[in-house]
N, C-alpha and C positions, 0 to 999 in steps of 0.2 A: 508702425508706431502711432499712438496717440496722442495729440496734443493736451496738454492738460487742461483745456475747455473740454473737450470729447472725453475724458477720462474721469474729470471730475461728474459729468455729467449721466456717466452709465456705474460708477462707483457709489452715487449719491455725497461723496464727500467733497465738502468748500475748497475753492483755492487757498485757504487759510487754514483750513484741515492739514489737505496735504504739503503746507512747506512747513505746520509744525514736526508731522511723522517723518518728513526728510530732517530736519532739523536734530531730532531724536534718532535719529539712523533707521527708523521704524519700517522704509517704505521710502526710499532711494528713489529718484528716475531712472529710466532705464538707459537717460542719454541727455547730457545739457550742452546745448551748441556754446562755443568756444567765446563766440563775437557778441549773440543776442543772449547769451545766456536763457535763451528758451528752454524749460524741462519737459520731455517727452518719456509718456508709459509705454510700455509693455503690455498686450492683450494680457501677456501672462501674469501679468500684475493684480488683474481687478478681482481676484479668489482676494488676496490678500488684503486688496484696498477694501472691498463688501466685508471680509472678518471684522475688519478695524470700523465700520461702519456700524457692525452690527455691537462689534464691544463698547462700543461710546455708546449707542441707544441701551446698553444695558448697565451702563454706571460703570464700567471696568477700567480703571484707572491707566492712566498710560503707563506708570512704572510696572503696570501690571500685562499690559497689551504685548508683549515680544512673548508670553504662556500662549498668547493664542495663536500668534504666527507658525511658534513651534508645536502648535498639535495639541497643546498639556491639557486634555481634557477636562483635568481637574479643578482647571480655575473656573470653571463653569457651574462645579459644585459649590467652589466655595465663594462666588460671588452671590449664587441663589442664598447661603446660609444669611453673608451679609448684609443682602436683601429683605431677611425674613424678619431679621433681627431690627434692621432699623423700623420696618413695618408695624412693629410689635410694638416699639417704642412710639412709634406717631400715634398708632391707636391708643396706647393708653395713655398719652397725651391730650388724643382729642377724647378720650372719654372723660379724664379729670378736668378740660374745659368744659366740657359742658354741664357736666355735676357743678360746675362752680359759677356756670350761668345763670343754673337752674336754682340755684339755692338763694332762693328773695328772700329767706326769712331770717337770716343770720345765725350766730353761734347763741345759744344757751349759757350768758356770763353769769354767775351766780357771785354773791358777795359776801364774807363772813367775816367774822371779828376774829380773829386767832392771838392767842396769848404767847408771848417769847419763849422761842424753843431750844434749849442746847443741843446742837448736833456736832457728828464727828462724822470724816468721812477720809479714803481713802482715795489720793488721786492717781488717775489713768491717761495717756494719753487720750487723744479724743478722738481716735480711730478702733482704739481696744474693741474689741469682740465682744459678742455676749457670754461667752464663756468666762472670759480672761473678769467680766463685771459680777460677774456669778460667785467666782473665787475671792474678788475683793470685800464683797456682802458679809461674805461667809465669814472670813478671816475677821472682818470689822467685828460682825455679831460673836464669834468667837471669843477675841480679845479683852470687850467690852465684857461679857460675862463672867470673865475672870476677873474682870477688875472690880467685880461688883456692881456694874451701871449699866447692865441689858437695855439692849433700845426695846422702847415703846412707842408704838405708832409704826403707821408703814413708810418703807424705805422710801426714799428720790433721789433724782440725781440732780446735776446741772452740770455747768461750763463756766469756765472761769478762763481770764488768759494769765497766763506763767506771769509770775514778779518780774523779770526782765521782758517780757512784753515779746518775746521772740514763736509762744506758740499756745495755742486753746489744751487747756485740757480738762477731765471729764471728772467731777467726783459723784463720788458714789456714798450716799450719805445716810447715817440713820441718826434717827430723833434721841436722845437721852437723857436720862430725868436728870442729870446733875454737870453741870458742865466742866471740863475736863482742860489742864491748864496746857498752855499754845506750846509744850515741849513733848506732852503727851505722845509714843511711839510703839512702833507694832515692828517687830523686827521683819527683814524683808520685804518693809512697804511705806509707800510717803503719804503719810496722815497731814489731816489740815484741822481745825475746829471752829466753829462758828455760832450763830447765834441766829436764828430769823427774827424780826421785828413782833414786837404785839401790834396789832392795829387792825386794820382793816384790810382784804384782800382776794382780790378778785380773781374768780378760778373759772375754765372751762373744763369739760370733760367729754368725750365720747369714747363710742365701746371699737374695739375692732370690725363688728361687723356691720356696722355705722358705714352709707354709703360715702366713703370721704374720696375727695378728688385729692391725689397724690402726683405733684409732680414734680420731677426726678431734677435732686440737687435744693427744691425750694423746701420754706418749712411751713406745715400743715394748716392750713387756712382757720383751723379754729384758732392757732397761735395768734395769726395774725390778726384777727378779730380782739383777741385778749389783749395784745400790742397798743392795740388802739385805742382800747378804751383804758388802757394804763396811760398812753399819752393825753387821751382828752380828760383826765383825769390829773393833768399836772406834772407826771411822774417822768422822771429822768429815766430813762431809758434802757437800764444797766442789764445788759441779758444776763448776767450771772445770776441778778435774784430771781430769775427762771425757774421753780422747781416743776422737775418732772415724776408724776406720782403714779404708778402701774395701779389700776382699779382692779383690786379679787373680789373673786366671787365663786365661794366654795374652792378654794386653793387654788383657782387658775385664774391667771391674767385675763380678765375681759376686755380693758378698756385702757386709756391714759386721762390722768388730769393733769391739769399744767395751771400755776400761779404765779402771781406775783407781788411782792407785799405791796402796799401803797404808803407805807412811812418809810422815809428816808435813810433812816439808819441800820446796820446791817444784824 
């Protein structure tokens, strides 16, 4: 028998190792005196005790560790995959810091006067898909040409939170030359109608293959440049007057613009 200084020691695993794997039934002693409560290994132990040594050097999770006792070769595959994956994720992490180090020169805010617009738009959750926004367009542009008020100008969206404040969601919106009264309806879809401000308002834009740092969860660093300068600018805050504008170019999406008015009223 081995003491658990000599076991710990030819295993590589801490005494704090092993009375967590005892503790999780991982890796027993192979005998604990009565009186000193001493724990003693088993030569035949240290295969098992080196697995669990080698699964922790490899990120393998303890709920996951009793795969390797038993053999399960396959958790070998599938910790390389979640391996590859968080990998992928650091990397493109560290390459959108450093795109975002490297960019001393800022976002491109450009400023225009825009005259009050009537829009109508179709709201979505703010999870919806791009299909599911595809069919709301469609059905908007649809309804409206029946009514005689075809949008003009190109679509946007924004975000808005629900009237009882319980959840974000997405509209999907187009321009209209005539504005359209707040009961105005599209069967099988909940419409909104609104108005954007005349005044002044400050836009960014970049193309998709614009080298931009993306990182995952946050919003797009020209956003936040534009943010800023609506804040240094006075303006209350309201993400909703966020419009977001797809830049074509020869029928396809090249790019996004993003604004936001600088008068107060909606």
């Amino acid at each position: 028998m081995l003491t658990t200084g000599e076991f710990s020691q030819l295993s590589g695993l801490s005494n704090k190792a092993l009375r967590i794997y005892d503790e999780q039934g991982l890796l027993r002693p192979a005998e604990v005196d009565e009186w000193s409560r001493y724990r003693r290994y088993a030569a035949g132990q240290l295969d098992a005790a080196v697995r669990l040594k080698a699964a922790r050097a490899a990120g393998i999770s303890l709920a996951d560790a009793d795969q390797v006792l038993r053999g399960e070769v396959s958790i070998v595959a599938t910790q390389r995959e979640r391996l590859a994956a968080e990998r992928a994720r650091q990397d493109a992490a560290l390459e959108a810091l450093e795109l975002m180090m490297k960019h001393d020169a800022g976002w491109d805010i450009v400023e225009r006067t825009v005259s009050a617009q009537p829009w109508v738009a179709v709201v979505l959750p703010v999870d919806a898909d791009t299909d599911q926004a595809n069919d709301a367009f469609a059905a908007l542009w649809k309804a409206l040409s029946a009514a005689e008020n075809a949008p003009i100008g190109p679509f946007w969206s924004s975000m808005r939170t629900s009237a009882n404040g319980d959840r974000v969601e997405l509209l999907c919106c187009w321009p209209v030359p005539r504005a359209l009264p707040p009961d105005w309806s599209i069967p099988q879809w909940t419409v909104t109608v609104g108005e954007t401000p005349a005044g002044p308002e400050p836009a960014v834009r970049w193309r998709h293959d614009d080298p931009m740092p993306v990182v995952d969860g946050a919003t797009h660093p020209p956003v936040i440049a534009l943010l800023a300068e609506a804040e240094r600018r006075g303006v209350d805050l309201d993400l909703s007057r966020l419009r977001q504008i797809g830049v074509i170019e020869d029928g396809q999406a090249v790019g996004m613009e993003v604004s936001i008015p600088l008068a107060n009223n909606r």
